[in-house]
C-alpha positions as CSV (number, residue, x, y, z in Angstrom):
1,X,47.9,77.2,-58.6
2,X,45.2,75.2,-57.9
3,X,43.0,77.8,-57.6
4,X,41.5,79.7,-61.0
5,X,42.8,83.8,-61.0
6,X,40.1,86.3,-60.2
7,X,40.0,88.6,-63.0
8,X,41.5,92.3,-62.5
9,X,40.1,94.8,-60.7
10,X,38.1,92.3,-58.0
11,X,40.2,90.8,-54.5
12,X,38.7,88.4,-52.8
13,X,36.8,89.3,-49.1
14,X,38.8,89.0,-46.5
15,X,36.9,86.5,-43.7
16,X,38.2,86.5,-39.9
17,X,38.9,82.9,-39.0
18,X,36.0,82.9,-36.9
19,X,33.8,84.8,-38.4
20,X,30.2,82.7,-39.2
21,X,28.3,83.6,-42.6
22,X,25.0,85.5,-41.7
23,X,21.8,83.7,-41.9
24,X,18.3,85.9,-42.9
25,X,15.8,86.7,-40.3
26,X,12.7,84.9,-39.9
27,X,10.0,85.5,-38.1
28,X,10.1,84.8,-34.2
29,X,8.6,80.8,-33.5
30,X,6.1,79.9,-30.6
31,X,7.7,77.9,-28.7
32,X,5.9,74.2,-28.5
33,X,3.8,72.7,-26.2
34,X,5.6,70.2,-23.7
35,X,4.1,66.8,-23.5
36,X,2.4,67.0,-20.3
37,X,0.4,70.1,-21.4
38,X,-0.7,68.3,-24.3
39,X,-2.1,65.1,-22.4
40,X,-4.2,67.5,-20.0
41,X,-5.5,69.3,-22.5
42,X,-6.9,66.2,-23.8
43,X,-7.5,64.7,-20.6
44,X,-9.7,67.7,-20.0
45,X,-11.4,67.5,-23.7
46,X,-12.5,63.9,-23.4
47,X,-13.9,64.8,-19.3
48,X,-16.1,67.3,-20.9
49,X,-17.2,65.2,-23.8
50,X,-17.8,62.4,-20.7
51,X,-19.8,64.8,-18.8
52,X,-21.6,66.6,-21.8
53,X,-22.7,63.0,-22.4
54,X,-24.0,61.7,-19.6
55,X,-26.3,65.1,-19.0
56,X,-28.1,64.6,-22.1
57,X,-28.3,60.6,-21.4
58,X,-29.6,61.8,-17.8
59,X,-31.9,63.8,-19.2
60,X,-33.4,61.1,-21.7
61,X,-33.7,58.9,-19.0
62,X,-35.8,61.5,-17.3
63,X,-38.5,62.4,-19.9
64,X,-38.3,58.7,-20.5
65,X,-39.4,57.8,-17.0
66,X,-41.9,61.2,-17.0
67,X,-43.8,59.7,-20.3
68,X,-43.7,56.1,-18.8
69,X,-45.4,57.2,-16.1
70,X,-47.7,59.5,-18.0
71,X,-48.3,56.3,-20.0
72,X,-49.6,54.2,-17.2
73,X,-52.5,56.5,-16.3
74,X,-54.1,55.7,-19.6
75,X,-57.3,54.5,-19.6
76,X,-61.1,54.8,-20.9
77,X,-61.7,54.7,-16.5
78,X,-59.2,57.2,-15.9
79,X,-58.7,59.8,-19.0
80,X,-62.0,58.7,-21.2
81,X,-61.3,61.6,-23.8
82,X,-57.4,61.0,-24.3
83,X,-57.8,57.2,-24.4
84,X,-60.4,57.3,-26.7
85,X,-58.3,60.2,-28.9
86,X,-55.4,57.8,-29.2
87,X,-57.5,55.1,-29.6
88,X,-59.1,56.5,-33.1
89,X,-55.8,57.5,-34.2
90,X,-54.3,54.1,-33.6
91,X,-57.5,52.7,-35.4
92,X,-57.0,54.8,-38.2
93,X,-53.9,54.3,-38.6
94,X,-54.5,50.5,-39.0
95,X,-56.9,50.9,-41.7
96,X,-54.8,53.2,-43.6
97,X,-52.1,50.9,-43.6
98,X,-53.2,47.1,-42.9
99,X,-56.5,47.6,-44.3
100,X,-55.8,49.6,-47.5
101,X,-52.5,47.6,-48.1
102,X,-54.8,44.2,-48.3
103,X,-57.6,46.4,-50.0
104,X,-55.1,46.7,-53.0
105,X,-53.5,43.9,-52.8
106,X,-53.5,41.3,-56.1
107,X,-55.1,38.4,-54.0
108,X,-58.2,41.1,-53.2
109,X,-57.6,42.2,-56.7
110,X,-58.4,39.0,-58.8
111,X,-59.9,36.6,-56.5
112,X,-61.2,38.3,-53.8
113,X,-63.5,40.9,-54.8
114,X,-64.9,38.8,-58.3
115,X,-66.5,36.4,-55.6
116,X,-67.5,39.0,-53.3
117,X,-69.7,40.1,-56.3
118,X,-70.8,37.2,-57.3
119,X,-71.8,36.4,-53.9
120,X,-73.6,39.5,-53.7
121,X,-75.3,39.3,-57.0
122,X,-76.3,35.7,-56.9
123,X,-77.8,36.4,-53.6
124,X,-79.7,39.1,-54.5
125,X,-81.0,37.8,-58.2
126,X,-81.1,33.9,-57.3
127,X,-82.0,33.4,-53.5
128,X,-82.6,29.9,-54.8
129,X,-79.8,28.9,-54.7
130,X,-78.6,29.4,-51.0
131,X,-81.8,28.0,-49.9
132,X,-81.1,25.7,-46.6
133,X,-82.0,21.9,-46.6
134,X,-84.8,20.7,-44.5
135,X,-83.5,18.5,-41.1
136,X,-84.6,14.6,-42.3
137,X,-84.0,11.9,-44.4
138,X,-87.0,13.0,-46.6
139,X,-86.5,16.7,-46.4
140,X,-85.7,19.2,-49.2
141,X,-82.5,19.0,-50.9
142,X,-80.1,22.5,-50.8
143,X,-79.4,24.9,-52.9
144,X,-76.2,24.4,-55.0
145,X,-74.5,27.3,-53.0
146,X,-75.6,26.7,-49.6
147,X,-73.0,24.5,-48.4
148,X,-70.6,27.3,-50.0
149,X,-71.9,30.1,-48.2
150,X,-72.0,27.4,-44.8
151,X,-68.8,26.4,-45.1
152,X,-66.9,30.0,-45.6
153,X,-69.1,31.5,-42.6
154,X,-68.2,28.6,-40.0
155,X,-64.7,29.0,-41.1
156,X,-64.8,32.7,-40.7
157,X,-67.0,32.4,-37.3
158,X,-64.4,29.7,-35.3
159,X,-61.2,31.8,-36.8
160,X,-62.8,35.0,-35.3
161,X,-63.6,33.2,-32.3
162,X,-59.6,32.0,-32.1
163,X,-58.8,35.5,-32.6
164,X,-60.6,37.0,-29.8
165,X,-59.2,34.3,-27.7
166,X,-55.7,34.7,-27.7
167,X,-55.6,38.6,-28.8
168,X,-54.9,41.5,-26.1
169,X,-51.6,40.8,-24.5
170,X,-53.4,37.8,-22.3
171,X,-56.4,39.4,-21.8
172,X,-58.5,37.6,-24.7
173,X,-62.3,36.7,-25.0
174,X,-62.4,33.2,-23.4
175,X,-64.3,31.8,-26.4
176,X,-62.8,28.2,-26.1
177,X,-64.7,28.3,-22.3
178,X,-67.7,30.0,-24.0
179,X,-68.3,28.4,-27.4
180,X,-66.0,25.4,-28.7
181,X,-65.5,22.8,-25.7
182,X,-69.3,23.3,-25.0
183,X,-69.7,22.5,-28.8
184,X,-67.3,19.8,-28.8
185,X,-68.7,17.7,-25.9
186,X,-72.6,17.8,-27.5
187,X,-70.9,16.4,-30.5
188,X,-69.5,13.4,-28.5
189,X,-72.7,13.9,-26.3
190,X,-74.6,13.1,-29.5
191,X,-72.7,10.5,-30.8
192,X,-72.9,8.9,-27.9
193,X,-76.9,8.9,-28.3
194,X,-77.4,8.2,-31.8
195,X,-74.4,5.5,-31.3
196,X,-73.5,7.0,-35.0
197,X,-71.3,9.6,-36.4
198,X,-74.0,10.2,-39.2
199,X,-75.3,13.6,-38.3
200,X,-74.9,17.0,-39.2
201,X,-71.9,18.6,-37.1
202,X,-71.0,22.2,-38.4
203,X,-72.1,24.6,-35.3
204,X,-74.3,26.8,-37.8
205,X,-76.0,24.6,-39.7
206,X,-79.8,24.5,-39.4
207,X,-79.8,21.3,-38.6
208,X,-76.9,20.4,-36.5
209,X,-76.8,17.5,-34.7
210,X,-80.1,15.9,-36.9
211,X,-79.2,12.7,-38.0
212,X,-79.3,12.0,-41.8
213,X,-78.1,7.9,-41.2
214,X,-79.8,5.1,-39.2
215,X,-78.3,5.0,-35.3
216,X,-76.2,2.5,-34.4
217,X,-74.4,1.7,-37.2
218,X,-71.0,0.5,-36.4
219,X,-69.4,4.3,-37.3
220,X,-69.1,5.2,-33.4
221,X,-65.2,5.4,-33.2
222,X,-62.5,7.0,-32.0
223,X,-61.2,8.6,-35.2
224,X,-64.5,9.0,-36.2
225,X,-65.2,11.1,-33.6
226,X,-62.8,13.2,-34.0
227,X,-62.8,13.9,-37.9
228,X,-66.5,15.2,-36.7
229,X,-65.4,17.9,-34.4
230,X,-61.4,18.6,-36.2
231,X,-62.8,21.8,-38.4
232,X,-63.3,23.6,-35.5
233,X,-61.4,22.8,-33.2
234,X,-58.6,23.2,-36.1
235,X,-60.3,26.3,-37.3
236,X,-60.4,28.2,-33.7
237,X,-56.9,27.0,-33.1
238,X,-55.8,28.4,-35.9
239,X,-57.2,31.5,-34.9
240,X,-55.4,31.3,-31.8
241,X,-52.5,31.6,-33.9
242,X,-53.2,34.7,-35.6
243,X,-54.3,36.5,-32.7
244,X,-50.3,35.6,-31.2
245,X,-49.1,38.3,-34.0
246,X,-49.6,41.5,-32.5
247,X,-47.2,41.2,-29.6
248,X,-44.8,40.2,-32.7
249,X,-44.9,43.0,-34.8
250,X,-45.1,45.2,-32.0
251,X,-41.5,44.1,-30.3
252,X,-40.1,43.7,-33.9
253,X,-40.8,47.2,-34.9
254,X,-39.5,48.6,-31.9
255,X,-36.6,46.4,-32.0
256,X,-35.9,47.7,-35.9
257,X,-36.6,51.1,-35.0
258,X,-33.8,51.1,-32.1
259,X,-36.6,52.0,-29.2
260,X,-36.9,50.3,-26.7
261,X,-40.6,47.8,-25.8
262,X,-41.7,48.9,-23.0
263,X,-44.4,46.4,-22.5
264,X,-42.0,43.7,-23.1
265,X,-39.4,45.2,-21.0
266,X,-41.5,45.8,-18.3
267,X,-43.3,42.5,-18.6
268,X,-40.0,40.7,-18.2
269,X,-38.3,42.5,-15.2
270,X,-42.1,42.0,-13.4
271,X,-41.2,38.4,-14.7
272,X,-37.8,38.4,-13.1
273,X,-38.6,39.8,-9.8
274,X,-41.7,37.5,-8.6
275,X,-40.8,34.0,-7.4
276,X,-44.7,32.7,-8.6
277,X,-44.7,29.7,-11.4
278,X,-46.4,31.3,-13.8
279,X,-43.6,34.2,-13.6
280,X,-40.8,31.5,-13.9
281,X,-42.5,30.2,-16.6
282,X,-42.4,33.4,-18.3
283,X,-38.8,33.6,-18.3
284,X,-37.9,30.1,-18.8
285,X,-40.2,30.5,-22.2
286,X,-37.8,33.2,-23.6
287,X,-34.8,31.3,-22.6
288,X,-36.4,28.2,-24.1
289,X,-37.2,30.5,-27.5
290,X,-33.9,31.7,-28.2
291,X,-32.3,28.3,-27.7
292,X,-34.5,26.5,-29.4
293,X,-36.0,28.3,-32.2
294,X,-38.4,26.5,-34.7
295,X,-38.8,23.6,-32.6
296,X,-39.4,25.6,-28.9
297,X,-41.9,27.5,-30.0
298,X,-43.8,24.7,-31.8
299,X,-43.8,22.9,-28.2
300,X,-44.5,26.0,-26.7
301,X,-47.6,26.3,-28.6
302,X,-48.9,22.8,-28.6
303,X,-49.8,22.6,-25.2
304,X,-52.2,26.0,-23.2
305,X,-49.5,27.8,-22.4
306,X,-50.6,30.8,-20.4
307,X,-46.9,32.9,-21.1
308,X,-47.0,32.4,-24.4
309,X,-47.8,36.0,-25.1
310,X,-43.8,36.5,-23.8
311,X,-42.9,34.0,-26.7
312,X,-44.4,35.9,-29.4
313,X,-42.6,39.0,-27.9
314,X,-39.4,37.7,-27.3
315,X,-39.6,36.3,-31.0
316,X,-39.7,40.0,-32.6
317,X,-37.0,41.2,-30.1
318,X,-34.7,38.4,-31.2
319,X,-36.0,39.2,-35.0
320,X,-36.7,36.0,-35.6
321,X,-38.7,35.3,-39.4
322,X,-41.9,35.8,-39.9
323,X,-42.8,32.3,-41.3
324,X,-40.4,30.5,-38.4
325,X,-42.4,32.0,-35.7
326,X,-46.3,31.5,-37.5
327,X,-45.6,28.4,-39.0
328,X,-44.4,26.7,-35.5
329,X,-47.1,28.8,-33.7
330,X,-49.8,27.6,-36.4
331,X,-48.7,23.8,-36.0
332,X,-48.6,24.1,-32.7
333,X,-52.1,25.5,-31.6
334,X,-54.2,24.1,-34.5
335,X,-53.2,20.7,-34.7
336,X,-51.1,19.5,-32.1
337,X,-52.7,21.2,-29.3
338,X,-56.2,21.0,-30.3
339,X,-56.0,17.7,-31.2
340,X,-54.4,16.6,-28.1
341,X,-57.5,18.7,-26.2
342,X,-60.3,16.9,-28.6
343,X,-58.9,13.7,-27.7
344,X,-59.4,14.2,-24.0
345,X,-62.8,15.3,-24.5
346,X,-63.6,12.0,-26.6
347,X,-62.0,9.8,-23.9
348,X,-64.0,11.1,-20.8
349,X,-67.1,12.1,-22.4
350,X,-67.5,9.1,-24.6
351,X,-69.0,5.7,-22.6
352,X,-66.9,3.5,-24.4
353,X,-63.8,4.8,-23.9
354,X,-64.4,6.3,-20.6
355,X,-65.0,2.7,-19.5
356,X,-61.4,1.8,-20.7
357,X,-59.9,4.6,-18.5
358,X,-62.1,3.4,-15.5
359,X,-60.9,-0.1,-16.3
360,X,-56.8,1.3,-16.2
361,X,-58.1,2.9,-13.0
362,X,-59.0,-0.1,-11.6
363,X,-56.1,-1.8,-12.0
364,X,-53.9,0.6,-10.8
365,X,-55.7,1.7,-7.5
366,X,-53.6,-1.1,-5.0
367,X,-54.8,1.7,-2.3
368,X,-58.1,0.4,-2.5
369,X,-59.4,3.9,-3.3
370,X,-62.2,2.9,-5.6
371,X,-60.6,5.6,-8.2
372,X,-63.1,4.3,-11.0
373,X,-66.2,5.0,-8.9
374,X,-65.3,8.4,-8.1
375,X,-64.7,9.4,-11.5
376,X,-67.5,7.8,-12.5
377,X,-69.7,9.8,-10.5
378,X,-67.6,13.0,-11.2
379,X,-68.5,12.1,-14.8
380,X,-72.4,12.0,-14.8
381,X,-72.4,15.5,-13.1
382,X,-70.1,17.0,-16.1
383,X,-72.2,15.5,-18.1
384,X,-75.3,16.2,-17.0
385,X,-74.7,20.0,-16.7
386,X,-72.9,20.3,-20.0
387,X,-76.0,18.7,-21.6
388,X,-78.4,21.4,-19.9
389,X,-75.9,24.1,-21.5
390,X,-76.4,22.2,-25.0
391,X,-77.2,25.2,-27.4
392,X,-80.2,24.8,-29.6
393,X,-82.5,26.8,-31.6
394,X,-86.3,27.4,-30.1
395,X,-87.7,25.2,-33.1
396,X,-85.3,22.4,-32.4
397,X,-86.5,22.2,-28.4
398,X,-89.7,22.2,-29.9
399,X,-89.6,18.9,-32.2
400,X,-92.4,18.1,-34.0
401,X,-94.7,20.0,-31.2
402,X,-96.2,23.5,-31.3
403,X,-95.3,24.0,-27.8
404,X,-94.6,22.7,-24.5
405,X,-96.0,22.6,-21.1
406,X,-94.0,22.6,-17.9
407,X,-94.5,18.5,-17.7
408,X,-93.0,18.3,-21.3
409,X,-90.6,20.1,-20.3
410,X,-89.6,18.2,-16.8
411,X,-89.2,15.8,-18.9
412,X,-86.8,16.9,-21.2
413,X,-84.5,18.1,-18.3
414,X,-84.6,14.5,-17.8
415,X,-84.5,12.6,-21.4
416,X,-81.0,14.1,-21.7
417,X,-78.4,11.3,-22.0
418,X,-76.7,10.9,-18.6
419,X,-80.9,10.1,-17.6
420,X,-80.5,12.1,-14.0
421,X,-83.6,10.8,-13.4
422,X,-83.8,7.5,-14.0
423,X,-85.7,5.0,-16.1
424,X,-89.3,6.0,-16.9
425,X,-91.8,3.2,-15.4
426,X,-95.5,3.5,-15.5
427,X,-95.1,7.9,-16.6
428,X,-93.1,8.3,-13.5
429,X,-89.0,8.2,-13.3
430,X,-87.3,6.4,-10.7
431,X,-85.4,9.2,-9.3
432,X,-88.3,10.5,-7.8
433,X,-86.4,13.3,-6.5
434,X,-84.3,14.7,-9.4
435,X,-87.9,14.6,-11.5
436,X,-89.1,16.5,-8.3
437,X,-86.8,19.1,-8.9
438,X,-86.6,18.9,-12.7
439,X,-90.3,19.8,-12.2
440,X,-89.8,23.0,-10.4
441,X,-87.4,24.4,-12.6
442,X,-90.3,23.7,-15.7
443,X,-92.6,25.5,-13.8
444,X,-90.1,28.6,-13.0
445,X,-89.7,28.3,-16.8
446,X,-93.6,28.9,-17.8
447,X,-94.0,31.1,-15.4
448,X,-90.6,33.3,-16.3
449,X,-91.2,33.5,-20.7
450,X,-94.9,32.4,-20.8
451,X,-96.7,35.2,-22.5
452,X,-93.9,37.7,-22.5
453,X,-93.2,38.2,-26.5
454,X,-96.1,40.8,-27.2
455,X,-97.5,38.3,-29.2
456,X,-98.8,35.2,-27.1
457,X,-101.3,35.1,-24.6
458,X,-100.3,33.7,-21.4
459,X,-101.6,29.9,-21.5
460,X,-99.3,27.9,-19.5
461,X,-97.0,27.0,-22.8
462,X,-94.3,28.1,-24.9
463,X,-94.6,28.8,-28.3
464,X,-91.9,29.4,-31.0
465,X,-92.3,33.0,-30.7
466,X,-92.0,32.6,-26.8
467,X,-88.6,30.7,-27.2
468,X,-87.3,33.1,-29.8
469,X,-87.3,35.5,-27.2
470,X,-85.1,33.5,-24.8
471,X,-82.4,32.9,-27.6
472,X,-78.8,34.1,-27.6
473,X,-77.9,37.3,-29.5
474,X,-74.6,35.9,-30.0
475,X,-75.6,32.3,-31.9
476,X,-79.1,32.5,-32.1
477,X,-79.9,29.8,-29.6
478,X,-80.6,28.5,-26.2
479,X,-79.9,25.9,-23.7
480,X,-82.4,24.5,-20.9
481,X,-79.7,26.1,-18.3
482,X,-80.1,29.1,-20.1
483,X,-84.2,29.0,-20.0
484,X,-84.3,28.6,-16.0
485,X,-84.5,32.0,-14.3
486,X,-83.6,30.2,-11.1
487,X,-85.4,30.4,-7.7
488,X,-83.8,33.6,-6.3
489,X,-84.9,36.3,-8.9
490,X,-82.3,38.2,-10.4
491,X,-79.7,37.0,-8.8
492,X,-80.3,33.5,-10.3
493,X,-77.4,31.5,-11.5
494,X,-78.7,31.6,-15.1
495,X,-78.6,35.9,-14.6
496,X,-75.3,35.7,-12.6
497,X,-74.2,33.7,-15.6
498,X,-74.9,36.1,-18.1
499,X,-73.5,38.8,-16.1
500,X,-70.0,37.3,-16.1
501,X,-70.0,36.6,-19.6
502,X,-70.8,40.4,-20.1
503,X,-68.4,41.2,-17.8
504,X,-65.7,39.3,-19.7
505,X,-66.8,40.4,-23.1
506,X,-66.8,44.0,-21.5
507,X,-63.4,43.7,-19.9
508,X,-61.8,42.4,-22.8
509,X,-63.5,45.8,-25.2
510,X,-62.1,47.7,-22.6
511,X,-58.2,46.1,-22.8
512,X,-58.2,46.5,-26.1
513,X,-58.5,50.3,-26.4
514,X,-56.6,51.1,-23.7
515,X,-53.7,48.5,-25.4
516,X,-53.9,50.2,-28.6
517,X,-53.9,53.4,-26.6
518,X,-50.8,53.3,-24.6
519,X,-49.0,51.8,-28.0
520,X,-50.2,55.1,-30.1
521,X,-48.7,57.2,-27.2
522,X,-45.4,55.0,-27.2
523,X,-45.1,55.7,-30.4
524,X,-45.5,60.0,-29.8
525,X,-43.2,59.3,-26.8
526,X,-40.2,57.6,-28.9
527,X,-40.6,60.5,-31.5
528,X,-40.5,62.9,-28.5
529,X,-37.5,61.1,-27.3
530,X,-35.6,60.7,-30.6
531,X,-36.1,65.0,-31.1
532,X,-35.0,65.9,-27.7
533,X,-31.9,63.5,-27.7
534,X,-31.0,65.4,-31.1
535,X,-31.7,69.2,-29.8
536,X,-29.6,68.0,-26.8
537,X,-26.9,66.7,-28.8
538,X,-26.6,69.6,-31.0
539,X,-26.4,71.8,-28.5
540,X,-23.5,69.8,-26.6
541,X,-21.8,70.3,-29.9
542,X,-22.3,73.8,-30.2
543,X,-21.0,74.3,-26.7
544,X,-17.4,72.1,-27.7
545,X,-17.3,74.5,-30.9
546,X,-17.2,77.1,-28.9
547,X,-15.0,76.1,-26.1
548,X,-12.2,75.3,-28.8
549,X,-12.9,78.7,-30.4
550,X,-11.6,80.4,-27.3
């Protein structure tokens, strides 16, 4: 009854009690994986991926260490042809880049080449105006665009100078030794003399150190002093500066490019392994730079720092900006350090204030050590041979005479300011002695440029054209060191002299191009490097593909 009939005809199934509906057959299932088999399989996945990896890291680190040492046997001594192919490459590279860049640039573009053609046609339709001044109080006035022309080339000559200095990874042109402290002590030389600071001081003017005041009038000071001989010193330091950049952008752009710097790298582990002061000094300056940043490397730069090279290179590893690391490096080495420098120069070279140091030096020596007397002493022989090495022009040494005999010039070996020889009494010098020997070295001097132009007879003087002979290719003048051949022929100190200079100027031609050398071939190495590591990878991912396939 509480069930609805079934209409007629149908009866309803009859079921056993335990009889189970049927279900439809499906297709047989794998049975799963247990959990231990899973974790080995993965186990075993991530070994291989582990192993696959460190092959191809192995291998990097081989090729790396292969090229590295590939690398050091660059050289114009060793491989001449290679060196020199990588060096034109590098080169050309620069002025493709650098070069053109600054070529097209809007400062070139609106300022820079309108004067270069106004230079260029002013000079060539109106020589007039770039005419020099005559060395006098009554001399000829110069043109309106000399002192233009003066000024842009002595700024250009003492920034190149810096440059050369401080440029090569440490293994600069020694131009402070060669041009500026020699320039800088004539100028306090001079002052000294003249007891005035009214003379021409700009190293290529053609009439530097002429007077164009009275002497002795009262501007011989300290600060005076040193406004004469700040543009250069100023100048070369900021040169200094510049030439600090390379090691920069080079361990910046490896940095940003993910390579590794090998010099820098390899510079500092030599750094960390050697127990010598300048090698502690290397390290301590990185340390000290990333601590410190604007201010470290402004005191790192305003004393002669001989690891500052590391600075600069630890400064584009750490990425640090542009204008942080040039602007502390500028105020650093043109002003503070140079300054400082100049000072010390004016001190001991000046009478008046080296007298005040002997004085201190006095008063301080309770040892009884006579401390002023020694470095009194010490003080005329500086002098003395830094005024023989004072750099003139062959008119200059001439004066107001056509030439000069061995007597005349004896005695200008010995009219120098520190008088070696004495006081002149009765046309002799009371330093019999020194005049002796001031003599000889006259007469070696006749004897070695008398008559050997081409276009003076030999007549037991020198003539302008004899002396123009004897001048520097570099600057255009001489020194009275520079005019004695010596007394053992050519191995006279005056030849040995030149010889080390050319020696350093050659050294330092030759560390360039095999710098920029090795840095082209770093740069084929890291592309080298970057394409293996990729063909490596790809085939350990091939490999996995595969392995999972079967």
């Amino acid at each position: 009854e509480a069930f609805a009939p079934l209409p007629q005809g149908q009866s309803s199934p009859r079921r056993m009690p335990s009889e189970q509906p049927r279900r439809s057959k499906s297709p047989p299932r794998s049975r799963p994986q247990s959990a231990a088999a899973s974790t080995g399989s993965d186990v075993t996945s991530q070994t291989s991926e582990a192993t696959a990896q460190t092959d191809v890291t192995s291998q990097i680190r081989k090729r790396s260490a292969e090229l590295a040492s590939a690398r050091e046997r660059i050289g114009l001594l060793s491989r001449p042809a290679h060196t020199l192919t990588l060096f034109g490459s590098a080169l050309s590279k620069f002025m493709l880049t650098t070069v053109l860049s600054l070529a097209v640039s809007a400062p070139m573009l609106f300022c820079g080449y309108p004067l270069l053609i106004t230079a260029a046609a002013t000079r060539y339709y109106m020589p007039e105006l770039y005419l020099p001044p005559g060395c006098g109080m009554a001399s000829a006035a110069a043109g309106p665009l000399f002192y233009a022309q003066l000024y842009a080339f002595e700024a250009a000559w003492w920034l190149m100078l810096g440059v050369l200095s401080s440029i090569g990874f440490g293994s600069g042109l020694h131009s402070g030794i060669m041009f500026l402290w020699p320039f800088v002590m004539q100028v306090v030389i001079t002052a000294e003399a003249l007891g005035s600071t009214n003379f021409h001081s700009v190293y290529n003017h053609p009439c530097v150190f002429h007077s164009w005041g009275s002497n002795g009038d009262g501007t011989l000071t300290f600060f005076n002093q040193l406004l004469l001989i700040w543009p250069a010193v100023v100048l070369w330091g900021a040169g200094t500066a510049i030439g600090e950049l390379p090691p920069y952008f080079i361990t910046r752009a490896a940095r940003r490019a993910g390579r590794k710097d090998d010099a820098f790298e390899a510079e500092l582990e030599e750094a960390k392994s050697k127990t010598d002061i300048i090698s502690k000094l290397k390290v301590w300056t990185i340390a000290f730079t990333e601590r410190n940043g604007f201010l470290g490397i402004f005191l790192l730069a305003s004393w002669p720092n001989a690891a500052f090279d590391m600075c600069g290179m630890a400064c584009g590893w750490l990425e640090m900006p542009f204008w942080t690391f040039f602007g502390a490096t500028l105020l650093g080495k043109s002003l503070a350090k140079t300054t400082m420098q100049s000072s010390v120069c004016i001190g001991v070279f000046s009478k008046p204030f080296f007298h005040a140091i002997a004085a201190a030096l006095d008063r301080v020596d309770i040892a009884g050590l006579n401390l002023s007397a020694s470095a009194t002493q010490l003080r005329q022989k500086l002098m003395y041979k830094f005024e023989l090495q004072a750099r003139v022009s062959g008119s200059d040494l001439l004066g107001k005479t056509s030439s000069l005999d061995a007597h005349a010039i004896a005695r200008k070996f010995c009219n120098v300011a520190s008088k070696k020889c004495g006081e002149l009494h009765k046309g002799e010098y009371t330093d019999r002695a020194t005049f002796a020997e001031a003599k000889a070295a006259a007469a070696r001097i006749v004897s070695f440029w008398d008559g050997g132009d081409g276009k003076s007879a030999a007549d037991g003087k020198l003539d302008v054209f004899e002396l123009k002979r004897a001048e520097s290719k570099t600057d255009g003048k001489l020194s009275l060191a520079s005019l004695d051949p010596g007394t053992s022929g050519f191995f006279s100190p005056a030849t040995l002299w030149n010889a080390f200079l050319a020696g350093l100027i050659l050294f330092f031609v030759l560390s360039i191009v095999d710098q920029l050398a090795k840095a082209e071939q770093a740069d084929r190495d890291a592309c080298e490097l970057e394409a293996l590591e990729a063909k490596l990878r790809d085939g350990s991912s091939a490999s996995k593909e595969e392995s999972k396939e079967d």
